[in-house]
mmCIF file as gemmi writes it, N, C-alpha and C atoms, coordinates in Angstrom:
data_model
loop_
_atom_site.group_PDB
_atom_site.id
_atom_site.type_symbol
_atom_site.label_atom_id
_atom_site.label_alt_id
_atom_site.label_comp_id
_atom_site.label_asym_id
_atom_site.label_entity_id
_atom_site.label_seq_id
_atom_site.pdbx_PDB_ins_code
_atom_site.Cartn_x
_atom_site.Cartn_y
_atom_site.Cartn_z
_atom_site.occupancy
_atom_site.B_iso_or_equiv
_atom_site.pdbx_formal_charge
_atom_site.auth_seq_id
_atom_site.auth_asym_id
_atom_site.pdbx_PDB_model_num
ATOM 1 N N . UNK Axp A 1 ? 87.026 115.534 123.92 1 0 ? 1 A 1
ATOM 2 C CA . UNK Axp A 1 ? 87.929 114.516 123.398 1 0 ? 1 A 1
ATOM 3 C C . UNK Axp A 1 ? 87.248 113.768 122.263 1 0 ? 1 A 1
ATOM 4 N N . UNK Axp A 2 ? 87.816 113.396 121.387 1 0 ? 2 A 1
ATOM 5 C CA . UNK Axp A 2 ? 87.519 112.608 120.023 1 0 ? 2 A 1
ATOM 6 C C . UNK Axp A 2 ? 87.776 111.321 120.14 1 0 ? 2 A 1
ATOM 7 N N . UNK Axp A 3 ? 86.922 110.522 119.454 1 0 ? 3 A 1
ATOM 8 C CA . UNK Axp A 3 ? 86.829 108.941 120.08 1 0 ? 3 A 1
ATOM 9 C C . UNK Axp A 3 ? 87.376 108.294 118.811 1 0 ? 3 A 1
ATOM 10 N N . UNK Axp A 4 ? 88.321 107.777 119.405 1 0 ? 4 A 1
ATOM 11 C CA . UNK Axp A 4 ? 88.88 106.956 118.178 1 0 ? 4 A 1
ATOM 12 C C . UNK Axp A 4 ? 87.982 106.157 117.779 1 0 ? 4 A 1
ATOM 13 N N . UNK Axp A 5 ? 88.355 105.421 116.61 1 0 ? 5 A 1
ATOM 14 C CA . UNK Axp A 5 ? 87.973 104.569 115.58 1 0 ? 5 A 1
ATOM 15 C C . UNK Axp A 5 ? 89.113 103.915 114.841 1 0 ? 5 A 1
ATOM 16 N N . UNK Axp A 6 ? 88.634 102.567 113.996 1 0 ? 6 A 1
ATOM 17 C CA . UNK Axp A 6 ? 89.956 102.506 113.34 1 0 ? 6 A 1
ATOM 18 C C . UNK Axp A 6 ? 89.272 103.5 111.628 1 0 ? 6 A 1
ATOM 19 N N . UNK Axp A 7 ? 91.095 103.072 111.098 1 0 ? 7 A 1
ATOM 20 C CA . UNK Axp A 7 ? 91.116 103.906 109.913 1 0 ? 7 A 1
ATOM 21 C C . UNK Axp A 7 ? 91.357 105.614 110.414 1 0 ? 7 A 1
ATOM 22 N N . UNK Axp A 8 ? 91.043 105.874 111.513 1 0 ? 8 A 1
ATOM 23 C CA . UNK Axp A 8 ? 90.934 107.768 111.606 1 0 ? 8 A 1
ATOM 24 C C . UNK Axp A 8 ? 92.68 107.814 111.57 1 0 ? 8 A 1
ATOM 25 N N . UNK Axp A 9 ? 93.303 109.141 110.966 1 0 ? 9 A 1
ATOM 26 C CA . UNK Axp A 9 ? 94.56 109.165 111.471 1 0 ? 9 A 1
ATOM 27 C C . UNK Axp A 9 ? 94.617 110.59 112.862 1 0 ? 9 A 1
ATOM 28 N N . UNK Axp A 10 ? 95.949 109.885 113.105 1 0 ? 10 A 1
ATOM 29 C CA . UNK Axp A 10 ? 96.588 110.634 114.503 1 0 ? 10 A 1
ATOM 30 C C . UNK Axp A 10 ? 97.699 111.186 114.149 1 0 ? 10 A 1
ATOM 31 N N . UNK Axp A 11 ? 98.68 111.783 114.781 1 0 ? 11 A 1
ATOM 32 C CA . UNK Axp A 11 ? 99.77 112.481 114.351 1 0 ? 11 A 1
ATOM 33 C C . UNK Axp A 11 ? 101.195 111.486 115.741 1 0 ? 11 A 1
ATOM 34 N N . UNK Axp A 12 ? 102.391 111.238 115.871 1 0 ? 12 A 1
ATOM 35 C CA . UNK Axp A 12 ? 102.972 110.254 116.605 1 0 ? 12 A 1
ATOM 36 C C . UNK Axp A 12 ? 104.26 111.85 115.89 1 0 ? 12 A 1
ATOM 37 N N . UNK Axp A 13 ? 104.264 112.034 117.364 1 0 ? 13 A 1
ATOM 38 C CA . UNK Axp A 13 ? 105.998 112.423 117.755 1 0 ? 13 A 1
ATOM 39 C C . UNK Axp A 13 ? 107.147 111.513 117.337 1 0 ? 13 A 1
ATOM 40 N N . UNK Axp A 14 ? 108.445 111.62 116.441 1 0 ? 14 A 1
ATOM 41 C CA . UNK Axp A 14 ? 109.124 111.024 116.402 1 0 ? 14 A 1
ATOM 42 C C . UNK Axp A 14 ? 110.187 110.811 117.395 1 0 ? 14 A 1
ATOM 43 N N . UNK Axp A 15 ? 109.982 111.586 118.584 1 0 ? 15 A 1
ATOM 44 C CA . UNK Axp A 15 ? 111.117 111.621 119.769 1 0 ? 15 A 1
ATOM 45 C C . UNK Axp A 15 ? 111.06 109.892 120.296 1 0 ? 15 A 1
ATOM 46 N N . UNK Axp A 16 ? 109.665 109.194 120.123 1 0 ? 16 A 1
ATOM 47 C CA . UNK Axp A 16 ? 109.369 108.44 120.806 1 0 ? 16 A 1
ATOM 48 C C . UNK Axp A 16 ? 110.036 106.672 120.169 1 0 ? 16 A 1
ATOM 49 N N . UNK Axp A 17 ? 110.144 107.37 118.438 1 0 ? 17 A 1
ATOM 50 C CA . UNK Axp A 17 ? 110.638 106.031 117.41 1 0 ? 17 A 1
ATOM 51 C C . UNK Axp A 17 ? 112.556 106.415 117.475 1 0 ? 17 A 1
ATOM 52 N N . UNK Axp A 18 ? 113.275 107.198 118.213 1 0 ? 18 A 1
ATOM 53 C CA . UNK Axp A 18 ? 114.481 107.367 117.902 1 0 ? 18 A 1
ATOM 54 C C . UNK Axp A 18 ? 115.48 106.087 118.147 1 0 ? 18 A 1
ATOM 55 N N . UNK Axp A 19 ? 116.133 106.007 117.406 1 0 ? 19 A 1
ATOM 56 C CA . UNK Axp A 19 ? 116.566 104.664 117.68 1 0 ? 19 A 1
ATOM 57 C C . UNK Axp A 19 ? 116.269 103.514 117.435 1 0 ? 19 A 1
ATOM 58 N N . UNK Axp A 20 ? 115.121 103.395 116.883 1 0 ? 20 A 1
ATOM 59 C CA . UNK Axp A 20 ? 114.436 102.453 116.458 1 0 ? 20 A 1
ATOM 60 C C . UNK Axp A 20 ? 114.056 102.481 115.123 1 0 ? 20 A 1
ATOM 61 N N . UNK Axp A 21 ? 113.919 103.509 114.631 1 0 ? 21 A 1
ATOM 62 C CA . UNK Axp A 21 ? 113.803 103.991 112.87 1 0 ? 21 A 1
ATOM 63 C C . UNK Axp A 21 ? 114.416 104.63 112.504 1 0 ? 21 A 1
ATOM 64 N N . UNK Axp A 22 ? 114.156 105.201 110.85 1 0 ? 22 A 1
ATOM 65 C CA . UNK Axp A 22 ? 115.031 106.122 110.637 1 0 ? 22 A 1
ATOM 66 C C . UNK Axp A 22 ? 113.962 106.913 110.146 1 0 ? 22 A 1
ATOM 67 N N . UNK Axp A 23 ? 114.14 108.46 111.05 1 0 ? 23 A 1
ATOM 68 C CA . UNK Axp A 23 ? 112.497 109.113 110.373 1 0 ? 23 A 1
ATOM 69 C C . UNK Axp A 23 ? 113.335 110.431 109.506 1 0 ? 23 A 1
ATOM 70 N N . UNK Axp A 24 ? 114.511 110.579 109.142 1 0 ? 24 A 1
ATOM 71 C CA . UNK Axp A 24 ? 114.414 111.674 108.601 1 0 ? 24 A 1
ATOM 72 C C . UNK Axp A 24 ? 114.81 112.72 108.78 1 0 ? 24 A 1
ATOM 73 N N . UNK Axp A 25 ? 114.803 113.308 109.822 1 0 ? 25 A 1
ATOM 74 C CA . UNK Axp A 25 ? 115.047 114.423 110.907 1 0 ? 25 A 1
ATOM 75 C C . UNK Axp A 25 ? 113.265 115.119 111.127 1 0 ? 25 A 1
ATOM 76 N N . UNK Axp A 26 ? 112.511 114.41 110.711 1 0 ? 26 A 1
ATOM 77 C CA . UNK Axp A 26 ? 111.204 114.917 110.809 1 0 ? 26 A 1
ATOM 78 C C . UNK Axp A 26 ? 110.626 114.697 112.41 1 0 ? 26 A 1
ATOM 79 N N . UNK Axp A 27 ? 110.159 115.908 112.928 1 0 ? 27 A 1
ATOM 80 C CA . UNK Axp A 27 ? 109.285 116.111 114.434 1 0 ? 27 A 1
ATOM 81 C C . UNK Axp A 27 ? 107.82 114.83 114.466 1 0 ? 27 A 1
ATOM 82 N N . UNK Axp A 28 ? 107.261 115.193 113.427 1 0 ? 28 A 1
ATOM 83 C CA . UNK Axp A 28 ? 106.217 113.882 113.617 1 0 ? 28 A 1
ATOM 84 C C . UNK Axp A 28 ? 105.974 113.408 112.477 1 0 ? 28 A 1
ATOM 85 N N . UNK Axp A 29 ? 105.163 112.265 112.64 1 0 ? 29 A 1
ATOM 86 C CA . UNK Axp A 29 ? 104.816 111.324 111.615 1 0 ? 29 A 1
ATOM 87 C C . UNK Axp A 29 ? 103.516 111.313 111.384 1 0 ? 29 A 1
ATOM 88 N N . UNK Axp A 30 ? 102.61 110.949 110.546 1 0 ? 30 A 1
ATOM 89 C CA . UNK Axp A 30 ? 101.421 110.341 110.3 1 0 ? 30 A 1
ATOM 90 C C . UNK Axp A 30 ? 101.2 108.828 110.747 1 0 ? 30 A 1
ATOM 91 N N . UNK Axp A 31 ? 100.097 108.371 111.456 1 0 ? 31 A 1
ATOM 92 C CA . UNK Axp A 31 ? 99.787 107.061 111.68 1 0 ? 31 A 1
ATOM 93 C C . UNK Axp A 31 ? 98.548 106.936 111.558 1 0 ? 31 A 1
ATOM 94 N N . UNK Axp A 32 ? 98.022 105.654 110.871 1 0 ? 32 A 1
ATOM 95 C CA . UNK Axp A 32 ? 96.428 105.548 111.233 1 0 ? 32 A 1
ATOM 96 C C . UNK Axp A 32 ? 96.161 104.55 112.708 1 0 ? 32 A 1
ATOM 97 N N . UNK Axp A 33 ? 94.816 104.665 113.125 1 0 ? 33 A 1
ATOM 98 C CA . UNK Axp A 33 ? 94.296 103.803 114.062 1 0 ? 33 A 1
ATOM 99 C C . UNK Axp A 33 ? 94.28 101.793 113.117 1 0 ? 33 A 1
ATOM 100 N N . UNK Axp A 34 ? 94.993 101.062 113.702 1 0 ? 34 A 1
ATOM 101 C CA . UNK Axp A 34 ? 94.541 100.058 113.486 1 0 ? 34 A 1
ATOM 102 C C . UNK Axp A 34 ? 93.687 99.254 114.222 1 0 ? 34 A 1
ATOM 103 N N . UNK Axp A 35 ? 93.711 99.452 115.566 1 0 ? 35 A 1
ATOM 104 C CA . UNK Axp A 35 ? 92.864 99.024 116.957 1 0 ? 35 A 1
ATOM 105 C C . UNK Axp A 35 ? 92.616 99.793 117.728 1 0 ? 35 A 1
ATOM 106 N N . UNK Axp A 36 ? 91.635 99.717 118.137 1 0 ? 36 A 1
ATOM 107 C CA . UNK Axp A 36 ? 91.16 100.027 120.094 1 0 ? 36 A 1
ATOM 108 C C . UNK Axp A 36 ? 91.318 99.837 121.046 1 0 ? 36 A 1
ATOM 109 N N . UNK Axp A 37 ? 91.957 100.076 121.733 1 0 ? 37 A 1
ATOM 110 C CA . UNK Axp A 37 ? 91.921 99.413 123.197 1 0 ? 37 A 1
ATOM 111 C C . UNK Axp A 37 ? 91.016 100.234 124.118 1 0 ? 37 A 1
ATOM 112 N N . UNK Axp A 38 ? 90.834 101.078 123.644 1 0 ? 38 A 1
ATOM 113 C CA . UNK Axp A 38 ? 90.023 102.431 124.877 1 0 ? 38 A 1
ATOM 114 C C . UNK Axp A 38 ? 89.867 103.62 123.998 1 0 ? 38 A 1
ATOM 115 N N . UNK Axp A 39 ? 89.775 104.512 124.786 1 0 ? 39 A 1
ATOM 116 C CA . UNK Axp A 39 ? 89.668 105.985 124.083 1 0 ? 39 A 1
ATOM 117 C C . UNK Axp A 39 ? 90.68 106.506 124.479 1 0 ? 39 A 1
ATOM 118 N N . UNK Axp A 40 ? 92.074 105.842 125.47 1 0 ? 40 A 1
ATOM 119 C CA . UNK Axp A 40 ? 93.275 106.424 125.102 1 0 ? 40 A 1
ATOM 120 C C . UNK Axp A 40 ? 94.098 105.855 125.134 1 0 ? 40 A 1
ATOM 121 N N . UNK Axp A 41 ? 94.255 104.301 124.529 1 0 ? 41 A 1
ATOM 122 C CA . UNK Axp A 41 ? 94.969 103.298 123.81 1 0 ? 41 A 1
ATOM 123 C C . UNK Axp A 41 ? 94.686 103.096 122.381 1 0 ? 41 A 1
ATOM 124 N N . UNK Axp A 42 ? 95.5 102.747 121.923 1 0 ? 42 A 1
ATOM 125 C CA . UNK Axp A 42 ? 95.505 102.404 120.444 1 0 ? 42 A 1
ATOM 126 C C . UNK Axp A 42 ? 96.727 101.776 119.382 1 0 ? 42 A 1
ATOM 127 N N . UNK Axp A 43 ? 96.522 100.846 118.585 1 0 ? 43 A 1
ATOM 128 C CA . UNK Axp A 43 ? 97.302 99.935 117.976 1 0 ? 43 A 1
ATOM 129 C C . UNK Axp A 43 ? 97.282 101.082 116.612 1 0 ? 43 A 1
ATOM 130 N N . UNK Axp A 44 ? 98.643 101 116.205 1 0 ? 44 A 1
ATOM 131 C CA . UNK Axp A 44 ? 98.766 102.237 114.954 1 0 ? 44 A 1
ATOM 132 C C . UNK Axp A 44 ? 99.485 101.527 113.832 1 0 ? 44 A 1
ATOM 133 N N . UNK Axp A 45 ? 99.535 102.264 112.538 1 0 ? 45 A 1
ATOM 134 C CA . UNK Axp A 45 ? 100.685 101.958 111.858 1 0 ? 45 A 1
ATOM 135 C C . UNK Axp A 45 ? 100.953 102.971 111.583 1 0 ? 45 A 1
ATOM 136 N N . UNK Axp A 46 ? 102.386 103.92 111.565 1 0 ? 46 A 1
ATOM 137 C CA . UNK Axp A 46 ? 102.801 104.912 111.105 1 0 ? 46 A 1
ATOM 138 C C . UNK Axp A 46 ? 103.374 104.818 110.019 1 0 ? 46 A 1
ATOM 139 N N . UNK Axp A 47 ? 103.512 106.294 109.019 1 0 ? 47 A 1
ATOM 140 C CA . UNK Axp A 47 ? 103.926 106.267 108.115 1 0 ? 47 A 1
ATOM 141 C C . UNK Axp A 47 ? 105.148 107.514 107.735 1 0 ? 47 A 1
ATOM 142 N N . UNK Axp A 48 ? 106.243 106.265 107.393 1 0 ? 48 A 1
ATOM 143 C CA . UNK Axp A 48 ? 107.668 106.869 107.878 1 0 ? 48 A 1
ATOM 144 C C . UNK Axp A 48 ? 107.999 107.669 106.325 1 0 ? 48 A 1
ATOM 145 N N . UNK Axp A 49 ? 108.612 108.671 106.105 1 0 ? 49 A 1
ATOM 146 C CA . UNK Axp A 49 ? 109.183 109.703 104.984 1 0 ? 49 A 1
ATOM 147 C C . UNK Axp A 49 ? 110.158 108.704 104.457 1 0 ? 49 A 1
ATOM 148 N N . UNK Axp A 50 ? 110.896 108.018 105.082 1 0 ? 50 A 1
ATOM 149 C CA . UNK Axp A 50 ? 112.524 108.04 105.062 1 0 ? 50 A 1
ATOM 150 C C . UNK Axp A 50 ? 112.224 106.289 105.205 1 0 ? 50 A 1
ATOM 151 N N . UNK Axp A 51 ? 111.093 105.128 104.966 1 0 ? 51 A 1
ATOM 152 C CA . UNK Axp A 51 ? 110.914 103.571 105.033 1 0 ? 51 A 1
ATOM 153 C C . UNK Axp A 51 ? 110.068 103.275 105.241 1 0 ? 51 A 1
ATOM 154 N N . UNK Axp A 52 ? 110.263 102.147 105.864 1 0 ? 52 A 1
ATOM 155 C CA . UNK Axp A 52 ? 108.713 101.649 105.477 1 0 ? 52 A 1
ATOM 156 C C . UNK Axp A 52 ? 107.698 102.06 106.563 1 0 ? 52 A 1
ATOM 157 N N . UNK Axp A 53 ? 106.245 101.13 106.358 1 0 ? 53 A 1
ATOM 158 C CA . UNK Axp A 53 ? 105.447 101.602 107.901 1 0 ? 53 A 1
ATOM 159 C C . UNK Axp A 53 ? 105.771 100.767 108.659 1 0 ? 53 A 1
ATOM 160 N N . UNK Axp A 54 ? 105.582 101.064 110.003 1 0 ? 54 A 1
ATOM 161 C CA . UNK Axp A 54 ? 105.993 100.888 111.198 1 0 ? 54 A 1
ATOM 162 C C . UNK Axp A 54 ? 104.777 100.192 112.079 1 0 ? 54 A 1
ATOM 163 N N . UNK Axp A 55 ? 104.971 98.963 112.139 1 0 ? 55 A 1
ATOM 164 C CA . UNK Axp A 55 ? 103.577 99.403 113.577 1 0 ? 55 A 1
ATOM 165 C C . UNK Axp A 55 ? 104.003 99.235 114.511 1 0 ? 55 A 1
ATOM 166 N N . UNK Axp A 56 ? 102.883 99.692 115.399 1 0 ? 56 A 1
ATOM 167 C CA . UNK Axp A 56 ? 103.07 99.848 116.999 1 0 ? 56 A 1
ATOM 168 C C . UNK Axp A 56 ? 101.654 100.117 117.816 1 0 ? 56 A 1
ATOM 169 N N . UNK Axp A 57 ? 102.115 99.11 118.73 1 0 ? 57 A 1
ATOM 170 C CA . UNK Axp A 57 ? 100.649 98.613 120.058 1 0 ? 57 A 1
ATOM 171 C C . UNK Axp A 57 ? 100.977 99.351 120.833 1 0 ? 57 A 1
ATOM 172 N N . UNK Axp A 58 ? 99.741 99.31 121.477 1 0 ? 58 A 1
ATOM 173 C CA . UNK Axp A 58 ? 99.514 100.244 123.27 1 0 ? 58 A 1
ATOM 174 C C . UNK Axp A 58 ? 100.315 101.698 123.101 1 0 ? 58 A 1
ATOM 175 N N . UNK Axp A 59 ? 99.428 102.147 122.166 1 0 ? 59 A 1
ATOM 176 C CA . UNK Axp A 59 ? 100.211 103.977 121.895 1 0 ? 59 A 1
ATOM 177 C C . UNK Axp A 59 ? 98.959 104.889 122.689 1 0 ? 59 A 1
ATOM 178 N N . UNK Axp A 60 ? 99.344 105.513 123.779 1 0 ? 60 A 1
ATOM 179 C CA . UNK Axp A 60 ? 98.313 106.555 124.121 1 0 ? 60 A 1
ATOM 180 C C . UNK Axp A 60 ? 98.188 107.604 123.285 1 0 ? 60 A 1
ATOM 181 N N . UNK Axp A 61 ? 97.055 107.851 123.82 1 0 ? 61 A 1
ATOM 182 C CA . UNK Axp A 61 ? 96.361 108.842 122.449 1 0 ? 61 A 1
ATOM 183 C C . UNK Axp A 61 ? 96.02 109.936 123.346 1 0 ? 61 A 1
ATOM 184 N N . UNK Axp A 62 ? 96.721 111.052 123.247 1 0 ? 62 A 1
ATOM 185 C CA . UNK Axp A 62 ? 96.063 112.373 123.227 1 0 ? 62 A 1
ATOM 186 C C . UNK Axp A 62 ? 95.488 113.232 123.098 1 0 ? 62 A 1
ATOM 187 N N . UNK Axp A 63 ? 95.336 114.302 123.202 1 0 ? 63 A 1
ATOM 188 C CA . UNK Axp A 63 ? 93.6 115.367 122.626 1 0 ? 63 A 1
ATOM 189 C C . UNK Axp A 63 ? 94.721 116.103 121.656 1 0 ? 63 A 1
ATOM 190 N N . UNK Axp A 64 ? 95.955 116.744 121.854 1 0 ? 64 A 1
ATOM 191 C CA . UNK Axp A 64 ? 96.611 117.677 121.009 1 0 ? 64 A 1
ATOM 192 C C . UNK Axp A 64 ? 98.059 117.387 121.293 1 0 ? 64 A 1
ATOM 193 N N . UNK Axp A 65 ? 98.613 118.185 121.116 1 0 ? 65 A 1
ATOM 194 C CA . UNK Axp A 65 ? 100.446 118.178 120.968 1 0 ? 65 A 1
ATOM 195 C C . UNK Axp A 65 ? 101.001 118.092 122.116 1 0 ? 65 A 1
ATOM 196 N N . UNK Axp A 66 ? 99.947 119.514 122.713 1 0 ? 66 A 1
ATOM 197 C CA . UNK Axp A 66 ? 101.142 119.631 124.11 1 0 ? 66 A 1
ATOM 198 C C . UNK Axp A 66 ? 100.602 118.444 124.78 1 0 ? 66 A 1
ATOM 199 N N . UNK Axp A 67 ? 99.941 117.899 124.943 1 0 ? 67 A 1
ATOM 200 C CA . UNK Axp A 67 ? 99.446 117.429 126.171 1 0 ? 67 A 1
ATOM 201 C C . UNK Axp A 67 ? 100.196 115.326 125.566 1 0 ? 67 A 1
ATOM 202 N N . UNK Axp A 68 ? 100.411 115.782 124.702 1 0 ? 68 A 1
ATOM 203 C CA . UNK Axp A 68 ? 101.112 114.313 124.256 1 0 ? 68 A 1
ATOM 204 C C . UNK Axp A 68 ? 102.292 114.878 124.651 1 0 ? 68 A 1
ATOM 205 N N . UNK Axp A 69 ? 103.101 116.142 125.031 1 0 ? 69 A 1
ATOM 206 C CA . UNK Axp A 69 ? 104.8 116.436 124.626 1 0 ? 69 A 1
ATOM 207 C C . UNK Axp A 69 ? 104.301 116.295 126.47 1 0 ? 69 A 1
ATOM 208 N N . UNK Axp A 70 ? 103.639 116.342 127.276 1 0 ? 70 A 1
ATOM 209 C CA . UNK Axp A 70 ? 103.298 116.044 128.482 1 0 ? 70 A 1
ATOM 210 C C . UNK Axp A 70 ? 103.783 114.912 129.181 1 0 ? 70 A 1
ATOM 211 N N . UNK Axp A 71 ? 103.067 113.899 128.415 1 0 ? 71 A 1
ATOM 212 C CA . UNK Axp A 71 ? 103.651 112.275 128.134 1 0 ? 71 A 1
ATOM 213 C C . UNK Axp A 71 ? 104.682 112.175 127.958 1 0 ? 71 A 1
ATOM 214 N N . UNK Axp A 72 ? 105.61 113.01 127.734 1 0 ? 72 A 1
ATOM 215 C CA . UNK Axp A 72 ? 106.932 112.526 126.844 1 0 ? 72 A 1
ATOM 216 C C . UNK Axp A 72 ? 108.148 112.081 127.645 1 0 ? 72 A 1
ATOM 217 N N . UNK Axp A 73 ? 108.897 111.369 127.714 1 0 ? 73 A 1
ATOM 218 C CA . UNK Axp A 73 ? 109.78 111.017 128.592 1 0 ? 73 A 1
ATOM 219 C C . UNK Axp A 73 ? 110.477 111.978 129.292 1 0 ? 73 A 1
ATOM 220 N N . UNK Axp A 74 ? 110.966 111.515 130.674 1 0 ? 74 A 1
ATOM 221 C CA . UNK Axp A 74 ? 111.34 112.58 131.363 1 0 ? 74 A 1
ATOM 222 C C . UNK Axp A 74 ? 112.166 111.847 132.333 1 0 ? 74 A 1
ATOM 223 N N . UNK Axp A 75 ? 113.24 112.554 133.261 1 0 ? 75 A 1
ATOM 224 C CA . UNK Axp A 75 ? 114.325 112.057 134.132 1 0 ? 75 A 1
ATOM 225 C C . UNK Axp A 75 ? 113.983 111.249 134.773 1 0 ? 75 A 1
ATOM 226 N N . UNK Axp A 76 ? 113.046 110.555 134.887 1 0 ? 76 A 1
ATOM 227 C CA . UNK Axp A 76 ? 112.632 109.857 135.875 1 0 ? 76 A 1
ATOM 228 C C . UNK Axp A 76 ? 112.177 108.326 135.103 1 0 ? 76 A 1
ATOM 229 N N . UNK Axp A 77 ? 111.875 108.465 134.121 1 0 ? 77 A 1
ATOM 230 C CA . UNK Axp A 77 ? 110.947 107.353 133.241 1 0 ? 77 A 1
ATOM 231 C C . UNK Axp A 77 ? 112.644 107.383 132.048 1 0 ? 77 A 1
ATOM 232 N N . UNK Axp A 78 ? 112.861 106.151 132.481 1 0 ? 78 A 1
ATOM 233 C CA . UNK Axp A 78 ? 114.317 105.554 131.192 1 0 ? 78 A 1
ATOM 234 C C . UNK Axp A 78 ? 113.499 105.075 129.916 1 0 ? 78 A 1
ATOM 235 N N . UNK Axp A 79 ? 111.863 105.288 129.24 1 0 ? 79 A 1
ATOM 236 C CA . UNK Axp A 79 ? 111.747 104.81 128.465 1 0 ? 79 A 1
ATOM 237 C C . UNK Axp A 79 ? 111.068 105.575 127.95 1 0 ? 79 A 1
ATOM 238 N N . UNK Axp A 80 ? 110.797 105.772 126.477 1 0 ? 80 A 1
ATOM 239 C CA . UNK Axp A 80 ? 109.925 106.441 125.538 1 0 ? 80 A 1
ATOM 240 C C . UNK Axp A 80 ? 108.463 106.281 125.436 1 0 ? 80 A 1
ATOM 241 N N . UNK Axp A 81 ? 107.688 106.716 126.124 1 0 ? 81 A 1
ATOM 242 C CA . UNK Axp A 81 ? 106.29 106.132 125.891 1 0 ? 81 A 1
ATOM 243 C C . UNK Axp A 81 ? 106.225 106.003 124.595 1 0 ? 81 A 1
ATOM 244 N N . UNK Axp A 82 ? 105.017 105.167 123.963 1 0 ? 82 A 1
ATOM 245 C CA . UNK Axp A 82 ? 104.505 105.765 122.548 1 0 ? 82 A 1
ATOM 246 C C . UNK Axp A 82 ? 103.019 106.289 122.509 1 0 ? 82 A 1
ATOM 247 N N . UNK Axp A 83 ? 103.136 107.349 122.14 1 0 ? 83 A 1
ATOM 248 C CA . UNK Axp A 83 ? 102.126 108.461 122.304 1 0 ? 83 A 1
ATOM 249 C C . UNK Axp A 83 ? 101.85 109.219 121.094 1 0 ? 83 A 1
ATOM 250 N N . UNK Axp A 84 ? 100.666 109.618 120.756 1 0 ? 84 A 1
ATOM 251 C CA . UNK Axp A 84 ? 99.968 110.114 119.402 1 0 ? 84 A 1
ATOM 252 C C . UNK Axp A 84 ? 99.456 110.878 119.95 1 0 ? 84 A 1
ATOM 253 N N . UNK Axp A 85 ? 98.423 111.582 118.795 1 0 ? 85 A 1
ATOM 254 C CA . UNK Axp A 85 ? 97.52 112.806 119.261 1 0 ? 85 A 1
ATOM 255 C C . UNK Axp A 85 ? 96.937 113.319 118.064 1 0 ? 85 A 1
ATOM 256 N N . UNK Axp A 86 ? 95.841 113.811 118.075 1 0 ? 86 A 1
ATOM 257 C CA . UNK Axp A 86 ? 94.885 113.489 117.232 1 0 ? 86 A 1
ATOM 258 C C . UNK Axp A 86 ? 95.02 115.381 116.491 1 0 ? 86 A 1
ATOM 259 N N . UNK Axp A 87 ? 95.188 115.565 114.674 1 0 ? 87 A 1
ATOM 260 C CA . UNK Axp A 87 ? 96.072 116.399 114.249 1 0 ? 87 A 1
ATOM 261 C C . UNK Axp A 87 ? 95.122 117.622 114.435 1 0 ? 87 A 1
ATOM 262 N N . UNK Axp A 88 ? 95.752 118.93 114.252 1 0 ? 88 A 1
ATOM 263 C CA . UNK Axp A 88 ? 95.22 119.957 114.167 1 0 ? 88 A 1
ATOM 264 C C . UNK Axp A 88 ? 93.773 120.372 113.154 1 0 ? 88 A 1
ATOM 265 N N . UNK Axp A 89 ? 92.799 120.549 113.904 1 0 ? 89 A 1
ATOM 266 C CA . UNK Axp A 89 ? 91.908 121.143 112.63 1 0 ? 89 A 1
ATOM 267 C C . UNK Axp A 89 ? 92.158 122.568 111.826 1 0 ? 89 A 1
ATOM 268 N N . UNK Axp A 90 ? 92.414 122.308 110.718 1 0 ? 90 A 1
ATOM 269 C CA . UNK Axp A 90 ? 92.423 123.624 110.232 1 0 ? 90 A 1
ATOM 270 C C . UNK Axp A 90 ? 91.674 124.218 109.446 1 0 ? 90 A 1
């Protein structure tokens, strides 16, 4: 696992901003770290295609995609976590 910092960026699912922004029809967004809370909390600001940036506190942070699409709301949980994950190396 990769230890956040601020300034590093993460990658934020847009399933989690629906309704609340307007992203575009885009799957994810770019965000940087603005805070720490842990090594899998974190204060972000994302950066939207389609307005302005966005911020947002207490976002868990993931190792990769799936394991953030893991997190992702489900029949049981009526609310959207907000959840990131740290982007592909290529």
């Amino acid at each position: 696992m990769q230890k956040p910092s601020l300034a590093r960026f993460v990658l934020v699912p847009t399933d989690c901003l629906l309704g609340q922004v307007q992203t575009n029809g885009a799957d994810v967004a770019p965000a940087v770290i603005t805070r720490v809370w842990s090594d899998t909390m974190v204060n972000v600001q994302i950066f939207l295609d389609a307005g302005p940036v966005v911020a947002r506190t207490s976002v868990h942070l993931y190792d990769t995609a799936e394991d953030a699409a893991a997190g992702a709301p489900s029949a049981e949980r009526a609310f959207a976590e907000l959840r990131c994950y740290w982007p592909p190396r290529v």
